[in-house]
C-alpha positions as CSV (number, residue, x, y, z in Angstrom):
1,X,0.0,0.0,0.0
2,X,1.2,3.5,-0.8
3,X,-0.6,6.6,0.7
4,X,-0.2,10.0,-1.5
5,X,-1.0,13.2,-0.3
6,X,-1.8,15.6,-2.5
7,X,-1.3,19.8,-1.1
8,X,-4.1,20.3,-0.1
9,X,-4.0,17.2,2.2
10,X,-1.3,18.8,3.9
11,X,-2.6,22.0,4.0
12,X,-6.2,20.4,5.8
13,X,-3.7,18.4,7.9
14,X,-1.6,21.9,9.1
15,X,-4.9,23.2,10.0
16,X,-6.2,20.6,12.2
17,X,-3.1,20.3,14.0
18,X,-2.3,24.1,14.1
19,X,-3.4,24.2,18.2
20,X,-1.8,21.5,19.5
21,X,1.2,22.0,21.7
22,X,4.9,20.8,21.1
23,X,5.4,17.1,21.4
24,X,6.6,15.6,24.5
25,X,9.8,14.4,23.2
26,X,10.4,18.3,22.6
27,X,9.8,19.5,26.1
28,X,11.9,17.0,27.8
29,X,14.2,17.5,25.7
30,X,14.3,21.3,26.1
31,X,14.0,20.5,30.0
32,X,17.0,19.1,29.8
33,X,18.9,21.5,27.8
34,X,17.9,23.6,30.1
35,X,18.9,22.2,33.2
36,X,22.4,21.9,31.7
37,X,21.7,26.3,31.3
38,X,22.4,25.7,27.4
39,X,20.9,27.0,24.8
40,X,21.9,27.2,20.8
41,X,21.0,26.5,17.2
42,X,18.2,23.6,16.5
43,X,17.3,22.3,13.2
44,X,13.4,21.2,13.1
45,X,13.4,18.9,10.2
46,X,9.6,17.9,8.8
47,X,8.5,20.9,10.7
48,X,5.1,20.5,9.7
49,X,3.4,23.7,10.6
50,X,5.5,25.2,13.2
51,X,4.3,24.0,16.3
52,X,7.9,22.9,17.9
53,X,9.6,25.7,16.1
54,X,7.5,27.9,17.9
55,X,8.1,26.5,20.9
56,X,11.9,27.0,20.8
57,X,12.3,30.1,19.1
58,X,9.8,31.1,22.7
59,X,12.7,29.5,24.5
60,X,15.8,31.7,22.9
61,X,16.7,29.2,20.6
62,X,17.9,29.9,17.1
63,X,15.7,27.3,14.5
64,X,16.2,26.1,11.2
65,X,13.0,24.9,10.2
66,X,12.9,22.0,7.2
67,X,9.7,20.8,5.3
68,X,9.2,19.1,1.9
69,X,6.0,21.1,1.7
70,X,6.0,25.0,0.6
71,X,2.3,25.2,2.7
72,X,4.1,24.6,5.8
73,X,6.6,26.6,5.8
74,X,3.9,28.9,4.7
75,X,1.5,28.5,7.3
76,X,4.3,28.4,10.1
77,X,5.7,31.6,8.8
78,X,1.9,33.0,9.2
79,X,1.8,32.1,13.0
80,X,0.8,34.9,15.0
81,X,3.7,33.9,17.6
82,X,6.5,34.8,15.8
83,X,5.2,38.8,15.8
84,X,4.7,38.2,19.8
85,X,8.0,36.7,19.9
86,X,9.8,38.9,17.4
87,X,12.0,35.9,16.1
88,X,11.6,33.9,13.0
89,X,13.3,31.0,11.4
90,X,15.2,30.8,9.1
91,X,13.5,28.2,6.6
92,X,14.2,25.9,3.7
93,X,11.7,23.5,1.5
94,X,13.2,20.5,1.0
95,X,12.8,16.8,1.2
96,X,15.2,14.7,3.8
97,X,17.4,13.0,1.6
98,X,18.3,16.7,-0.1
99,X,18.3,18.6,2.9
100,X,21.4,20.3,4.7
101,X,21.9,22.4,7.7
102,X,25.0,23.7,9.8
103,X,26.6,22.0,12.8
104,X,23.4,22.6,15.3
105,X,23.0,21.6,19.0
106,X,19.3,19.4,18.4
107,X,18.0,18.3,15.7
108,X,14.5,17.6,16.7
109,X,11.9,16.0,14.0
110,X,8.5,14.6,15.7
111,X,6.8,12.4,13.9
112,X,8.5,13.2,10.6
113,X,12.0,10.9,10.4
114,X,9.4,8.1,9.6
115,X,8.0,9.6,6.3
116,X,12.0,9.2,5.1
117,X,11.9,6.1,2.5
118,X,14.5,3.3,4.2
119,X,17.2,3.6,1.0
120,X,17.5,7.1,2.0
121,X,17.4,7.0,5.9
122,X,20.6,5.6,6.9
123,X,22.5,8.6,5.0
124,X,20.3,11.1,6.7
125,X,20.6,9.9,9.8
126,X,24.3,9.4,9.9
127,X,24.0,13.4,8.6
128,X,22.4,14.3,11.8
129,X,24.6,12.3,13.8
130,X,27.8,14.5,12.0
131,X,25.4,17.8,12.4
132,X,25.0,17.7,16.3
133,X,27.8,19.2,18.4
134,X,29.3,17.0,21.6
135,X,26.4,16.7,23.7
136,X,23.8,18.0,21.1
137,X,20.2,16.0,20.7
138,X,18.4,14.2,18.6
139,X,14.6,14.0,19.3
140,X,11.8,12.6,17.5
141,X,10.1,9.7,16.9
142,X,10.7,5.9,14.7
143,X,8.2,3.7,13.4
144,X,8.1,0.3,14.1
145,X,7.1,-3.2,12.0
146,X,4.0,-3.2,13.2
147,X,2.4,-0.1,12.3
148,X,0.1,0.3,10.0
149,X,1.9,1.8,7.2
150,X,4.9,-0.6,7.8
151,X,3.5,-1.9,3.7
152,X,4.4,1.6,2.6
153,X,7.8,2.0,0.5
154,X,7.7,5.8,1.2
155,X,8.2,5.0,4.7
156,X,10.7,3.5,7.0
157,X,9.5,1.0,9.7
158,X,12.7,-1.0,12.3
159,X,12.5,-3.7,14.4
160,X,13.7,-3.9,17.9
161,X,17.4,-4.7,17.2
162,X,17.3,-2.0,14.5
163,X,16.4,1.1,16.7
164,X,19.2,-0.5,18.8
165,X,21.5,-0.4,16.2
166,X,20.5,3.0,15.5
167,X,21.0,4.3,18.5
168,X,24.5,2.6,19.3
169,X,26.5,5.5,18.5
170,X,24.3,7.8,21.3
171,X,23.9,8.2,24.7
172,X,20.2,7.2,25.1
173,X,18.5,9.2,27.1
174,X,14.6,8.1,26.3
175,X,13.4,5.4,24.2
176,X,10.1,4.5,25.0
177,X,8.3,2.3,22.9
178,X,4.5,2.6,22.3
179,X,1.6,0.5,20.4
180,X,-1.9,2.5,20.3
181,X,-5.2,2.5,18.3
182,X,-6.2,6.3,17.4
183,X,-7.7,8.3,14.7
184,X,-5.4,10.4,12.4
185,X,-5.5,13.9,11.8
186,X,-6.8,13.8,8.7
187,X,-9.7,11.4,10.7
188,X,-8.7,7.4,9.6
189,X,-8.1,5.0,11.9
190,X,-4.5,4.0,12.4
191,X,-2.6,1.5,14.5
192,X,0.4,3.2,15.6
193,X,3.8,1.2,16.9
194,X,6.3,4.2,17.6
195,X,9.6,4.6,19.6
196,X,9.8,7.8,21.1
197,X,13.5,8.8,21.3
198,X,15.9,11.5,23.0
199,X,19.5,11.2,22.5
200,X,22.8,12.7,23.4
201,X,26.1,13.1,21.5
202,X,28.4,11.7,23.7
203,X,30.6,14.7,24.8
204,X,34.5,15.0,22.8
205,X,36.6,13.0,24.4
C-alpha cells in the first residue's frame, strides 16, 4: 500500500493540528537542555506547521525549520507567535534526503524521520549524527514493523534490534516504545507502533 498526499491534504492536515502543543519528546528534551543552562541553534526537520519551532524560538533558541511542503513553511511563517515573539526562522523546503543544515545543538523531527523512505534514511541519519555538536540532541520519533503503514515504501518501519542499532552511537537518554489505536488527523483509523527517542552526542573525548 502506498498513501499519496496531495497539497491540499497537507494543507487540511496543518490546520487541524495548528493548536496542538509541542510534542513531549520536545519538552523534555528542552527540560534538559535547560537544566544543563544551554541553549543554541536547532534544526526542526519535517516541521510540519510550526508547532515545535514555535516553541523553541519562545525559548531563545535559534531554529532552522525544514519541510518538503512550501504550505508549511507557509503556514508556520503566518503564525501569530512569531510577531509576539519577534523571532523567526530561518526556513528551507526541502525533502530529507536533499536537505542540509550547519553543525546545530538538536535536531529535533517529531513524527517526521518516519516519512524518510528506508534507501535514504541511513545517510540522513548518519548526517544528523555528523550535524549535532558534543552533547547535542536528537529528538523525535521511529516507526516500528508493526504499524500500520509498515507496507508503505515511502516510509521507513525497524525492528527492535534495528532502533538499537540506531542508537549505538548515542547516549540514550529516552526510548520509549509505544503500540496505540487512534484516529489520524486527517480522521482514519490508524494503528500506531512508535519509539519515542531522545539522545545525546556523547561529549568530545
Amino acid at each position: 500500500m502506498v498513501r499519496t498526499s496531495t497539497p491540499e491534504d497537507w494543507r487540511v492536515y496543518y490546520q487541524r493540528t495548528g493548536d496542538r502543543p509541542p510534542r513531549e519528546t520536545l519538552l523534555e528534551t528542552l527540560a534538559k537542555f535547560e537544566a544543563e543552562d544551554a541553549v543554541g541553534r536547532a534544526v526542526d526537520l519535517g516541521c510540519g506547521g510550526g508547532r515545535d519551532t514555535v516553541e523553541m524560538l519562545r525559548r531563545g533558541w535559534s531554529v532552522l525549520a525544514i519541510d518538503a511542503q512550501a504550505s508549511a513553511i507557509q503556514t508556520l511563517l503566518a503564525r501569530p507567535e512569531l510577531t509576539e515573539f519577534g523571532a523567526r526562522p530561518d526556513t528551507e523546503v526541502a525533502r530529507f534526503e536533499a536537505a542540509r543544515w550547519a553543525e546545530t545543538d538538536l535536531v529535533n523531527s517529531s513524527f517526521a524521520l518516519p516519512l524518510c523512505p528506508k534507501a535514504d534514511f541511513l545517510s540522513m541519519w548518519q548526517r544528523i549524527f555528523d550535524s549535532l555538536r558534543p552533547g547535542g540532541r536528537f529528538a523525535g520519533q521511529l516507526y516500528g514493523v508493526r504499524d500500520q503503514w509498515f507496507s508503505d515504501p515511502s516510509n521507513s518501519h525497524f525492528t527492535d534490534a534495528e532502533i538499537e542499532a540506531l542508537l549505538t552511537a548515542y547516549e540514550v537518554e529516552l526510548c520509549r516504545e509505544e503500540e496505540t489505536d487512534s484516529v489520524t488527523p486527517r480522521g482514519t483509523e490508524k494503528h500506531w507502533h512508535i519509539y519515542h527517542i531522545i539522545a545525546r552526542k556523547p561529549d568530545a573525548t
